[in-house]
Phi, psi and omega in degrees: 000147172292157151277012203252354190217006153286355138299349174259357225238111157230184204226140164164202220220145151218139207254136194265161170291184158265359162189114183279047167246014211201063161294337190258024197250211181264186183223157187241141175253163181255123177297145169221131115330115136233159171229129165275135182330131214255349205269186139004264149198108189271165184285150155296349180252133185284165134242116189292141192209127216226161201230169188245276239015262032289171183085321163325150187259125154348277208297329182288319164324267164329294197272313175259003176264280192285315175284337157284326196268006205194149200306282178347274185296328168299322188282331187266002176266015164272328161307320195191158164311157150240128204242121164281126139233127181304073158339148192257167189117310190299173181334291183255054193220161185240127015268177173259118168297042190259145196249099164287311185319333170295343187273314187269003146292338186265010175268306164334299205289289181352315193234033170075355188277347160199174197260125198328346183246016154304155198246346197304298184333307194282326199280014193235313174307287212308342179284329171254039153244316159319314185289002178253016178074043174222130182287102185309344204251029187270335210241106178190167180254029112357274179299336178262343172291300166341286174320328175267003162278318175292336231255317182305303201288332187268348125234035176061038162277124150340306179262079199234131157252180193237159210189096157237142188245139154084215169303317159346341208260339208268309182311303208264017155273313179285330158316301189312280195330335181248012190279017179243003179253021182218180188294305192278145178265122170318089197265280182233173185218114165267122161281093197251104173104091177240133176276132190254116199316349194244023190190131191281077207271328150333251150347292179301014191274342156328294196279298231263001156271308196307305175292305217268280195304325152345313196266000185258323165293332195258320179287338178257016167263354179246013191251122182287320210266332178280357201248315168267003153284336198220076173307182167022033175358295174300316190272263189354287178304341188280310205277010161262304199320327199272311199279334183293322174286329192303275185224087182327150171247157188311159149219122189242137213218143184258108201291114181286028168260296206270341193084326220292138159286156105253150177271152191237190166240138182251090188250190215305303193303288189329326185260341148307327172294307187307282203322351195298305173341302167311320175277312178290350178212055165003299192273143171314131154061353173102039184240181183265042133303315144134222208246120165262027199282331176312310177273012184264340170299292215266000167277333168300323195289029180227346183101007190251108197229022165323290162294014167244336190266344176286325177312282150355287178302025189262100188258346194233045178304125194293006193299198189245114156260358131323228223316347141256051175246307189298332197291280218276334157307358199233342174256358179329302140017287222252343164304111170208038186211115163292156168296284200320343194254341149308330217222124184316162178299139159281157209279140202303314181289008169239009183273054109301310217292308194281338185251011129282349170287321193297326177299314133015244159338338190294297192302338190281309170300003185246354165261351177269306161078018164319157164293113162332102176263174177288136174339137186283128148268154182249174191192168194042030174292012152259040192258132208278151202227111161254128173246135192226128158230169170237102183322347174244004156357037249268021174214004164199052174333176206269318182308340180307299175327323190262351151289308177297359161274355188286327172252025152249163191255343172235039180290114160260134199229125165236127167253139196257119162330081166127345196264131205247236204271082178155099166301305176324331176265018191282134180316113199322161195080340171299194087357284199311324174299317200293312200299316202269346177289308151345299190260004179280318200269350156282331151295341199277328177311307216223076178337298188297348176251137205304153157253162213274140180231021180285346166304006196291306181323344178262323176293093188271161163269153188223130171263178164256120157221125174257118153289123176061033150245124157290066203301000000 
């Protein structure tokens, strides 16, 4: 726990059924964080605030990730309590669904040795995770919406509002859809990053890097000072891409455990895969400086690929990744929209990309056999709702956002200029941090009323531009 919010704070496990159709069967725990309110005379209703992968930790992300470094949540924790609940499957919940086997399939693929949509890895997780007596078809977002009623009721608030980022967003779509089966009452819903229960984000990641760097090209092509360090933005990031696939080049990426260097081929997917970081969490180094991916596209067109082998070498991401397979297998159903009919065309050279991630997941779900859930309906739809995108968003662009408000009746949608996957988490010292902290802790006052969302007008896209450097 920071120290700046563990005295404040308690910690502990609240225990769930393993299918709330089955109260009385077996069970599962939950890691849960509360911190109490910094304020005054704080609201009586908490905001439960849920983190996305699916598979990510809630309390690691967040409570020891994002709340010492970034404004936001500090700020709104003046208002009211803030309740972490661990999904379960994740870091700090039992059981934890983590795949070491994942760290040595992305080393593997890394150095040519099998081909990135082998399945062997999940079917060796899921077999020691079965043999420990855990049901993969337990892990779905069903059972986690569920979780966050017992989790409010178990500690005996009445009242509660919710804050999910990313897959959070997909979760508190289902938290709304339930908020008429359980005790505690739904007061409000923040959506930060939103996913849409009817579209396949895998697969749509082709248009939706696509749609987010459009918007990266366009802002530094209207930026005087980004425009004349990094001309033709486009046509550049297109003519590496191009060239990369013609004839990958050597790369060399550092296993972060072990240290050990290797070379990898660095062709088209890959250096696209790299920029995601950047898009999604734009300002340099998290600072207000603003987004360097413009000067890091022209430092590759130039041979310089530094920033692609540290992105890249994030070879060992700590999620549970069972369960964000079990998550996104359980939903199949509910896919019914292609990314084309949503979303402007992609650019040609990345539809390699969504449709090997989709293949991917395919093969994992045909080694998993999850239980099928039924199509996502919406429901309660007069439970008042804010919705926050980032123009620069590069997995859950901002039309998602204005679709899933189309199917609430009391929905507000702001999109923040320059800012990528989380608007709440934009770095302190921005525009964007003073603005969304603003129209979050004024929605939270007054649910039923529209918010003032006129700081948005301040809120620029901001470049890193070294003039007459050669990176």
């Amino acid at each position: 726990m920071p120290a700046a919010i563990a005295p404040r704070s308690d910690c502990g496990y609240v225990t769930v059924p393993e299918q709330h159709a089955q109260p009385q069967g077996r069970t599962i725990q939950l890691g849960v964080v509360r911190t109490r309110s910094s304020g005054g005379a704080p609201a009586a209703d908490p905001l439960v605030v849920e983190q996305g992968g699916p598979g990510d930790s809630t309390i690691g992300d967040i409570v020891n990730g994002a709340l010492p470094k970034f404004p936001e949540l500090p700020a709104l924790l003046k208002g009211r309590d803030l309740i972490f609940v661990e999904e379960r499957g994740t870091r700090f919940a039992k059981p934890f669904l983590f795949c070491p086997e994942h760290h040595a399939h992305n080393i593997a693929v890394a150095k040519g040795e099998i081909p990135y949509t082998d399945a062997s890895w999940i079917q060796a997780c899921n077999q020691r995770l079965k043999a420990q007596g855990i049901n993969p078809s337990a892990f779905n977002t069903r059972e986690n919406a569920a979780d966050i009623y017992a989790v409010v009721e178990t500690l005996g608030y009445p009242q509660f509002n919710y804050y999910g980022v990313s897959y959070g967003t997909l979760l508190g779509q289902y938290v709304i859809a339930q908020a008429d089966q359980h005790k505690a009452k739904l007061r409000s819903v923040i959506l930060d990053g939103v996913e849409r229960p009817d579209v396949d984000f895998n697969l749509a990641s082709s248009h939706t890097f696509s749609y987010a760097l459009r918007n990266v090209f366009q802002a530094c092509a209207q930026d005087p000072a980004c425009n004349a360090a990094y001309p033709k933005l486009e046509q550049t990031f297109l003519a590496i891409v191009d060239e990369l696939n013609r004839k990958p080049l050597p790369l060399t990426l550092t296993i972060p455990s072990s240290k050990q260097p290797f070379v990898t081929k660095l062709d088209g997917n890959a250096f696209v895969t790299a920029m995601v970081p950047y898009l999604a969490h734009p300002y340099s180094g998290e600072s207000t400086r603003g987004s360097s991916l413009p000067r890091f596209i022209q430092a590759a067109s130039r041979g310089n690929f530094a920033w692609v082998a540290e992105a890249l070498s994030d070879l060992e991401p700590p999620g549970a990744k069972e369960m964000y397979h079990t998550v996104l297998c359980a939903r199949a159903r509910s896919i019914q929209v292609d990314p084309a009919q949503v979303l402007p065309p992609a650019y040609p050279q990345l539809l390699p990309l969504g449709l090997r991630e989709a293949e991917a997941v395919n093969r994992a779900c045909e080694v998993l056999q999850v239980e099928q859930k039924p199509p996502f309906v919406y429901r309660n739809r007069q439970i008042p709702t804010l919705v926050l995108n980032g123009s620069y968003d590069p997995v859950t662009p901002a039309p998602y956002g204005e679709a899933v408000a189309k199917n609430l009746t009391t929905a507000t949608v702001v999109t923040f200029p320059g800012v990528g996957h989380g608007a709440l988490f934009a770095p302190g010292g921005t525009p964007a941090a003073a603005c969304v902290t603003q129209i979050a802790a004024d929605f939270l006052a007054r649910p039923a009323t529209t918010p003032d969302s006129r700081c948005v007008d301040q809120v620029k896209p901001a470049f890193v531009v070294e003039l007459g450097h050669r990176p």
